[in-house]
C-alpha positions as YAML, in Angstrom:
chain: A
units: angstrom
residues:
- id: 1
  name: UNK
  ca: [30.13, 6.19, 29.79]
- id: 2
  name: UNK
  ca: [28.25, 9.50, 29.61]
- id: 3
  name: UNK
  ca: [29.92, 12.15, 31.74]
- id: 4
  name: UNK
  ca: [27.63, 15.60, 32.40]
- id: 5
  name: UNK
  ca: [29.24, 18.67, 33.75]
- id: 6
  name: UNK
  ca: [27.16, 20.13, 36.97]
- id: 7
  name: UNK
  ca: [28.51, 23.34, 38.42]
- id: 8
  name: UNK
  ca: [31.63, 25.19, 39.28]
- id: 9
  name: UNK
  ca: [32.78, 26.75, 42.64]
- id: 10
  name: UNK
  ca: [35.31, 27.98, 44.58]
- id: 11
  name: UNK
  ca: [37.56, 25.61, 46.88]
- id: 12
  name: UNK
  ca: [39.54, 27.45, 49.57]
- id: 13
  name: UNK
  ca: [42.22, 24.90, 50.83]
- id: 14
  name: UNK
  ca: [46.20, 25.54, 53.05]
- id: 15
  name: UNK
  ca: [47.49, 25.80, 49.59]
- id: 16
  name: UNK
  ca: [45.53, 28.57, 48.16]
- id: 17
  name: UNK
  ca: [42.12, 28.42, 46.36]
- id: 18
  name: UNK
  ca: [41.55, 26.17, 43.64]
- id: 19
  name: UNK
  ca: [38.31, 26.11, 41.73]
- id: 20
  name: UNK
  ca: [36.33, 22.88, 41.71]
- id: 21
  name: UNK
  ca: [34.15, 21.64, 39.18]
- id: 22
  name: UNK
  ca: [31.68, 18.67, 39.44]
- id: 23
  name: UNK
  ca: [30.84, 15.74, 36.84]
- id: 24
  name: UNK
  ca: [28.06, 13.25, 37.10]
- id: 25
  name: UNK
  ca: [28.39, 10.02, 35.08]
- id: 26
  name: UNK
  ca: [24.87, 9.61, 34.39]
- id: 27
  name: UNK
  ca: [25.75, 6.00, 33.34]
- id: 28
  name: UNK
  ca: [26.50, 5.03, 37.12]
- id: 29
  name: UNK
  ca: [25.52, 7.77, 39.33]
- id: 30
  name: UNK
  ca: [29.11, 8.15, 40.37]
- id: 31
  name: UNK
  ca: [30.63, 11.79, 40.94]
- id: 32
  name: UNK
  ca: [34.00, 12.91, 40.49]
- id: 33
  name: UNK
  ca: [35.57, 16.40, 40.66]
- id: 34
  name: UNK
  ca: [38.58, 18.40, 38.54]
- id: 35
  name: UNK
  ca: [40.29, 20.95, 40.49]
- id: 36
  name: UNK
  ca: [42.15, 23.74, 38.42]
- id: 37
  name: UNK
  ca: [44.50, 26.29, 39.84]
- id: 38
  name: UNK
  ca: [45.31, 29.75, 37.95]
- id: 39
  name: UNK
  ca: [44.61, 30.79, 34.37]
- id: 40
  name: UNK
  ca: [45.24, 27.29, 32.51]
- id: 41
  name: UNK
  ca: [47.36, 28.05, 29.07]
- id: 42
  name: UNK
  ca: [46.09, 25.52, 27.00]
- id: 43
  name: UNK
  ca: [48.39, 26.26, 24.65]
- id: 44
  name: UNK
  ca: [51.21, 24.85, 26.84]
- id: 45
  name: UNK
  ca: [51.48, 21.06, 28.54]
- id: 46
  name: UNK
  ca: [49.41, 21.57, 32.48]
- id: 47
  name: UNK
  ca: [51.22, 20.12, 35.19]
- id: 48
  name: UNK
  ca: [48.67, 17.66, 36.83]
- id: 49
  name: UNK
  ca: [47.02, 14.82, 38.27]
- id: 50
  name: UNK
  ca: [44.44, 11.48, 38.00]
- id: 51
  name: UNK
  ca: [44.12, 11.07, 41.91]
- id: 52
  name: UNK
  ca: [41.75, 8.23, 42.61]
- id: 53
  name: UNK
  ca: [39.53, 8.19, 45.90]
- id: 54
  name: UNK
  ca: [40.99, 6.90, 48.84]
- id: 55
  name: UNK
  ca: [38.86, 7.37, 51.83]
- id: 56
  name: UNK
  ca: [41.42, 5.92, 54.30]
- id: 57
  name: UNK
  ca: [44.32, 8.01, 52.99]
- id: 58
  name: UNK
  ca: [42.69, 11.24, 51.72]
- id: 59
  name: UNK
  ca: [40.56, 11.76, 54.41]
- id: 60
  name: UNK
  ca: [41.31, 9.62, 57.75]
- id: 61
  name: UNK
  ca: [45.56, 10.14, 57.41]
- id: 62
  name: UNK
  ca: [45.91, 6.80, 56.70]
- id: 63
  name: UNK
  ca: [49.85, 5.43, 57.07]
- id: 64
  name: UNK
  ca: [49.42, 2.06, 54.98]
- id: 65
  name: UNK
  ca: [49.50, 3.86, 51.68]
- id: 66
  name: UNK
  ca: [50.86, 6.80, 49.87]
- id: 67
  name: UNK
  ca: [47.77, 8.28, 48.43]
- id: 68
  name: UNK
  ca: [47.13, 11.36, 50.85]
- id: 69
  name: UNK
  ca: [49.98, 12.17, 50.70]
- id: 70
  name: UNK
  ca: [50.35, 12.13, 46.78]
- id: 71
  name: UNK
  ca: [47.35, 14.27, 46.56]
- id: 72
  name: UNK
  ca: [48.40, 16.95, 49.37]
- id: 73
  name: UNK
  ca: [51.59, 17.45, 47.52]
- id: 74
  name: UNK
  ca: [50.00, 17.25, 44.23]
- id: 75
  name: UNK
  ca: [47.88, 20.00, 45.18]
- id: 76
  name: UNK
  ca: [51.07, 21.94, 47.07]
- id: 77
  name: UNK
  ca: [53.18, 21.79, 43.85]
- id: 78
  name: UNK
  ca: [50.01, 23.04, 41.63]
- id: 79
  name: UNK
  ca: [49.43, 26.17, 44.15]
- id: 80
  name: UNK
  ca: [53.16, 27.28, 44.24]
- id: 81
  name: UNK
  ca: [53.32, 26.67, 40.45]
- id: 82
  name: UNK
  ca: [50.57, 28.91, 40.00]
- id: 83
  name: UNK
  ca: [48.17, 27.26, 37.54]
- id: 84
  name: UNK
  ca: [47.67, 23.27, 37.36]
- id: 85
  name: UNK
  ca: [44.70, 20.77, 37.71]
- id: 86
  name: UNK
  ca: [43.63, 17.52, 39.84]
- id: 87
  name: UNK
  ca: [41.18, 14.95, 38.48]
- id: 88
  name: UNK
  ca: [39.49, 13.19, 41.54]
- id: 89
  name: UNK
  ca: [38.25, 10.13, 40.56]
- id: 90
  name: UNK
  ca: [35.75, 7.70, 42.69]
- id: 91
  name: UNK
  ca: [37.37, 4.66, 42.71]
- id: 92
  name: UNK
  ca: [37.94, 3.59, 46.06]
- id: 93
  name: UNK
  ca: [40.33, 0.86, 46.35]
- id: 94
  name: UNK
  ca: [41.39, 0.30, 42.67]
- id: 95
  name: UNK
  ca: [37.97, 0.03, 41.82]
- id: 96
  name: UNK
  ca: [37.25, -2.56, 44.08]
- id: 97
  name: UNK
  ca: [35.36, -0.14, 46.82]
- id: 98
  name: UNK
  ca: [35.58, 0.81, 50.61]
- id: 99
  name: UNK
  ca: [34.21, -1.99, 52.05]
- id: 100
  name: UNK
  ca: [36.27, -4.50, 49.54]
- id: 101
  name: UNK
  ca: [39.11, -2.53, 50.46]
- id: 102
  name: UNK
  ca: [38.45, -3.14, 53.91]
- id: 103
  name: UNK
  ca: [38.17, -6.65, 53.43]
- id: 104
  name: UNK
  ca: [41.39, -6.60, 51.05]
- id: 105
  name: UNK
  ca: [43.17, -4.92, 54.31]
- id: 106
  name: UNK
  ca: [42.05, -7.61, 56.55]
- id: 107
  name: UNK
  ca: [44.09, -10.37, 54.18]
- id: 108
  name: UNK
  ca: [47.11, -7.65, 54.25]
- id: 109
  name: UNK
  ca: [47.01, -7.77, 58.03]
- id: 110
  name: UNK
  ca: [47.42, -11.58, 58.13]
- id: 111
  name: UNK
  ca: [50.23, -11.26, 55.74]
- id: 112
  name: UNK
  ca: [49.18, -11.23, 51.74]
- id: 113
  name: UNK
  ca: [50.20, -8.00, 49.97]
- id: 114
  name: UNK
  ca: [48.03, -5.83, 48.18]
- id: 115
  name: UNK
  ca: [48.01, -7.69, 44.74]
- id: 116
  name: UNK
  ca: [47.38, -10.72, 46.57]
- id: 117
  name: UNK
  ca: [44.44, -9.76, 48.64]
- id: 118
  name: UNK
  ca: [42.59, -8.34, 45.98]
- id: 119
  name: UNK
  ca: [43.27, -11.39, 43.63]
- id: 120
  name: UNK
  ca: [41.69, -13.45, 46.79]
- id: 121
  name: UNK
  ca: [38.12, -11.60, 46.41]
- id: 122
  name: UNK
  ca: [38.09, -12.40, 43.62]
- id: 123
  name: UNK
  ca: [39.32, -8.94, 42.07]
- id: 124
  name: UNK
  ca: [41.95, -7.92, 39.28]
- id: 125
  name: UNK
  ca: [45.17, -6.77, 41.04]
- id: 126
  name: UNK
  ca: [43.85, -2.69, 39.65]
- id: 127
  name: UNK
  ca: [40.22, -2.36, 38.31]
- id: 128
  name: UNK
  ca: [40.29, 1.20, 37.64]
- id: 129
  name: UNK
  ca: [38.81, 2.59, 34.37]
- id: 130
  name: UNK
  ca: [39.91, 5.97, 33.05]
- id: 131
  name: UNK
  ca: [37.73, 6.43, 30.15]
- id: 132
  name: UNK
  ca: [35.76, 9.60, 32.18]
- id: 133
  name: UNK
  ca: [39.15, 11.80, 31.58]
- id: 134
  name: UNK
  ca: [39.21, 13.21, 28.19]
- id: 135
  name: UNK
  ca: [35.75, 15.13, 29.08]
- id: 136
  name: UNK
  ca: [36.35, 16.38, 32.05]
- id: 137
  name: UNK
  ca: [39.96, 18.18, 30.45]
- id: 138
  name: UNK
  ca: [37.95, 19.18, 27.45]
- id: 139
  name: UNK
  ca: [35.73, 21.09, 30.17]
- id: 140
  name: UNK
  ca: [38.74, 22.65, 31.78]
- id: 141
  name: UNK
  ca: [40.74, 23.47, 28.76]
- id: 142
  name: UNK
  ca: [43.27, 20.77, 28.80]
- id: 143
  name: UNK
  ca: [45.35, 18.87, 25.84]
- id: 144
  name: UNK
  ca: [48.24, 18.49, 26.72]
- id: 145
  name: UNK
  ca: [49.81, 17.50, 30.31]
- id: 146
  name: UNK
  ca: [52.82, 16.85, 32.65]
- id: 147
  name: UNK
  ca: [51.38, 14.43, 34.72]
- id: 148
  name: UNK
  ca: [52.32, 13.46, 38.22]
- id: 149
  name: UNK
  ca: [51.90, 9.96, 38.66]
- id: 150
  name: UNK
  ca: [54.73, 6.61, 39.47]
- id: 151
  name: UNK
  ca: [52.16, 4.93, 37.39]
- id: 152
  name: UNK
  ca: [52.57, 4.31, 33.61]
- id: 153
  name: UNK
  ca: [48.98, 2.79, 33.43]
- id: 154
  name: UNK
  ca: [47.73, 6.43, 34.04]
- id: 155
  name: UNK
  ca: [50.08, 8.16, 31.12]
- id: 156
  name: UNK
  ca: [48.80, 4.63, 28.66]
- id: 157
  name: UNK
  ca: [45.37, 5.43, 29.61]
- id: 158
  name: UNK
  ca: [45.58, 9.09, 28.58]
- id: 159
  name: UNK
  ca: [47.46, 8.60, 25.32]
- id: 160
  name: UNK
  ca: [44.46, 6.09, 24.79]
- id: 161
  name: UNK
  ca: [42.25, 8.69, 24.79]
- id: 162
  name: UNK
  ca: [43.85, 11.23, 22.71]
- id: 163
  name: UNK
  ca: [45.46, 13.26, 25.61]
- id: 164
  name: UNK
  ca: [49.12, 14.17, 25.24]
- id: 165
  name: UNK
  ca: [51.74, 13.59, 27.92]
- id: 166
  name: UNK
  ca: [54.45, 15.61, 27.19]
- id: 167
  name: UNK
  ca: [56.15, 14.39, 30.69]
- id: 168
  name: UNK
  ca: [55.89, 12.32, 33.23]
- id: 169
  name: UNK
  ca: [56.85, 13.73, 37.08]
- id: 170
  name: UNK
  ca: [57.58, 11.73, 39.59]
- id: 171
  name: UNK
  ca: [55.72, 12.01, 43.05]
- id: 172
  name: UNK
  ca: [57.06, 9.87, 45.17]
- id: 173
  name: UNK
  ca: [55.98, 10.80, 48.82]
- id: 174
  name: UNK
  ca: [55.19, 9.44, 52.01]
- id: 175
  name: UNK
  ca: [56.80, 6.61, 52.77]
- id: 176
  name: UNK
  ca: [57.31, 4.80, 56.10]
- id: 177
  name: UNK
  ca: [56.91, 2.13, 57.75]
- id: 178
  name: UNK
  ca: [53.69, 0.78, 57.34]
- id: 179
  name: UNK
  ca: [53.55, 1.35, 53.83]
- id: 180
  name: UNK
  ca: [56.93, 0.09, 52.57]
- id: 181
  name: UNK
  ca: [55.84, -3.74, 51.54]
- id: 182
  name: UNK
  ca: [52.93, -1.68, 49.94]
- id: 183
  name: UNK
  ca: [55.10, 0.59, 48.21]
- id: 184
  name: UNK
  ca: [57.68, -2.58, 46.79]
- id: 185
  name: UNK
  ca: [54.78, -4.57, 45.63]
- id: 186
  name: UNK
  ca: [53.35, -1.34, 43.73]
- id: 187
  name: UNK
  ca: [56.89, -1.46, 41.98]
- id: 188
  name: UNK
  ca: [57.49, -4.96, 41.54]
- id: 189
  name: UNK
  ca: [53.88, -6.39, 40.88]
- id: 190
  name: UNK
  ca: [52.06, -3.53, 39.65]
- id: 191
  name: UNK
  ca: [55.02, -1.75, 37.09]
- id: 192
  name: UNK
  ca: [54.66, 1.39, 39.36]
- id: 193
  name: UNK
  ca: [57.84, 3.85, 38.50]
- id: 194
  name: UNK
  ca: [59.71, 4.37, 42.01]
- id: 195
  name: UNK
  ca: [63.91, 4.99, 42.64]
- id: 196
  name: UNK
  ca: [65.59, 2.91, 45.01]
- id: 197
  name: UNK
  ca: [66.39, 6.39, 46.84]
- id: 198
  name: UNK
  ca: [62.85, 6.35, 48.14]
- id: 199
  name: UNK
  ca: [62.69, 2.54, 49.18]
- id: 200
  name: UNK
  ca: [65.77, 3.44, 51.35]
- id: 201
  name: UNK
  ca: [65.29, 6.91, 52.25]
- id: 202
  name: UNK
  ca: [61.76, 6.54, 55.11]
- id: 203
  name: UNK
  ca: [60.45, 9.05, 56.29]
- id: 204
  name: UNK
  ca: [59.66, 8.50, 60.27]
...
């Protein structure tokens, strides 16, 4: 994987104005974006993110999953913090793509869960890849991080590439009732960190 800085520019957004800087990987063709917030210390552990793309919850407000509203927070906490940074990543679907997600949401509607569905295309249960990271945080400054994630994959996959987690902070948003079998089987299937508080505590 060969990842190629493009350009920086300014991103005005509710939360204040982050600056956003794009990355080809030349390998693939795909893009994906880091957003930074404030005058990064490098010298200290960034509070931050891996966000992967998801169309349906990013973008259309989707209720089946928690990902918009993991990212709008993620970017909230950043702004209010005062410095921080968001890796965007184009991996719709776990990896599998929008219209294999679509397809994988089809199953879910006649009853199999997420793991399930993607298991019967013929997918792994998470196909992500993370190994586009440690150059785009060597572009923006960053070696060490607290990372907001529920999923110990994402701190594994940055110690694998040399990238120090000093801590990992919960973000555990958005539940309700579309997405609470989706938010169990992320716990129970896919290892993902969440508190019974937030299985029991839905937000309408």
């Amino acid at each position: 994987m060969t990842i190629k800085y493009i350009a920086t520019s300014t991103l005005p957004t509710p939360w204040g104005v982050f600056d956003m800087h794009g990355f080809e990987d030349t390998e693939t063709g795909k893009e994906h974006v880091a957003l930074t917030f404030g005058q990064l210390d490098t010298n200290e552990p960034i509070l931050g993110r891996i966000h992967s793309e998801c169309l349906t919850g990013d973008a259309l407000f989707s209720l089946r999953c928690d990902c918009g509203f993991q990212l709008q927070t993620a970017m909230q906490t950043i702004a209010e913090l005062g410095q921080g940074f968001i890796l965007y990543l184009r991996q719709e679907g776990r990896g599998i793509g929008l219209l294999n997600k679509i397809r994988a949401y089809q199953l879910q509607d006649q009853g199999a869960n997420t793991v399930e569905a993607n298991e019967r295309l013929g997918f792994q249960a998470d196909m992500r890849k993370y190994d586009m990271i440690k150059p785009m945080l060597e572009q923006i400054g960053v070696k060490k991080v607290r990372l907001m994630t529920n999923n110990p994959r994402k701190v594994i996959a940055m110690q694998d590439v040399g990238i120090e987690v000093a801590e990992r902070v919960p973000l555990q948003v958005g539940k309700n009732r579309y997405n609470e079998d989706y938010l169990k089987t992320k716990s129970t299937q896919l290892g993902h960190m969440m508190s019974e508080h937030h299985f029991n505590d839905e937000q309408k």
